[in-house]
Each structure stands twice: as C-alpha cells, then as structure tokens.
C-alpha positions, 0 to 999 in steps of 0.5 A: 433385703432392700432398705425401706423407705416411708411412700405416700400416696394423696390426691385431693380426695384421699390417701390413696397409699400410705406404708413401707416400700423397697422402691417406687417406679412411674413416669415423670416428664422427663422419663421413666424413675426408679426411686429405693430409699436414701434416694437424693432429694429431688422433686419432679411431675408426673406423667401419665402411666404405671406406678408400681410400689415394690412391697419387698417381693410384691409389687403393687400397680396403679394408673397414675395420670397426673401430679407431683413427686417429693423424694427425700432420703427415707421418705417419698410422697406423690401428690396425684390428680388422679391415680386408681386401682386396677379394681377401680378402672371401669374397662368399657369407658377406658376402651370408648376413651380411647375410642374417642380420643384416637378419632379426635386425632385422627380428624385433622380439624383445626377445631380439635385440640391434639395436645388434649387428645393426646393426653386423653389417649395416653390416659386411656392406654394407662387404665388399660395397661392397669387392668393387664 
C-alpha cells in the first residue's frame, strides 16, 4: 500500500478537504502533477481542471478552477479560489457557461476580452468534465 501524506483543501469560505491521501493529481500552469508523500518541497499555481485525491483504492474528484499548491514531504496543502464537488456544480448554468463563453470567442470584437473568455470556457469545460 502507498505511504500517506496529510491533504488539505481551503478556500476562503471553507475547508473544503482535510484527511490522508496515497496522491493528489491537478493542473498547474505549468502542466499536469501527480504529488505521493515524501514528495520534494515545491509550491506552484493551479490551473483550471480536475483534482483528484486517491484515498488508497478510491479516488475522489473535484473541479478545481484556481489557487495555489505547498507540497512538503508529509504534507500538501491547495489553497483554491474555488473548487466544487461533483454534486455542487449546477449542469444547466455550466452548460450556458460555456455557451456564452464559446460565442464571446467566437466574436472577434475588439471589445471582447479572449484571455477571460478562455478561462471562462476552460472553467465551463471543468465543471462538465466533474459531472462525468
């Protein structure tokens, strides 16, 4: 069996995960991390996309859309803007989220801000992909 590490979870509102896990998997910005205990001590930002929490056999996921990483040897703590539960992402407002945001890009106004609207479709896409 893999050797556990403390994982936290927090965003400004609350502790959205505190336990043991075997790993945690998410994107950064500068690609995709897979962190198992006694990790080297790192720090990066977090990109839009899906966290996962291995449990031992299970895995947990969540839409994870923005924040910060501290990995230490026995201790990983994600400091997120925002991060939902599958059961907490409301589908139809996901769906006319990403709606909107693939119309913004496909309007090629210099009024409409494509850096944003791609975040806002990359988070979109995220919640979506949580609900599968």
């Amino acid at each position: 069996m893999a050797e556990m590490f403390k994982l936290q979870i927090v965003t400004p509102e609350r502790i959205f995960y505190e336990g043991d896990a075997s790993m945690v998997e998410l994107s950064t910005t500068e690609g995709d991390i897979g962190v198992y205990a006694n990790h080297i001590p790192m720090t990066a930002i977090v990109a839009p996309g899906i966290l996962k929490i291995h449990e031992g056999a299970e895995v947990k996921k969540a839409a994870l859309h923005a924040g910060f990483i501290e990995v230490l040897p026995q201790e990983v703590t994600v400091m997120a803007e925002v991060i939902e539960w599958p059961d907490e992402i409301d589908i139809k407002r996901a769906d006319e989220a990403r709606i909107r945001a693939e119309r913004r890009l496909k309007d090629n106004s210099a009024e409409n801000d494509v850096l944003r609207a791609k975040l806002a479709l990359k988070r979109a896409l995220t919640r979506l992909s949580a609900r599968q």
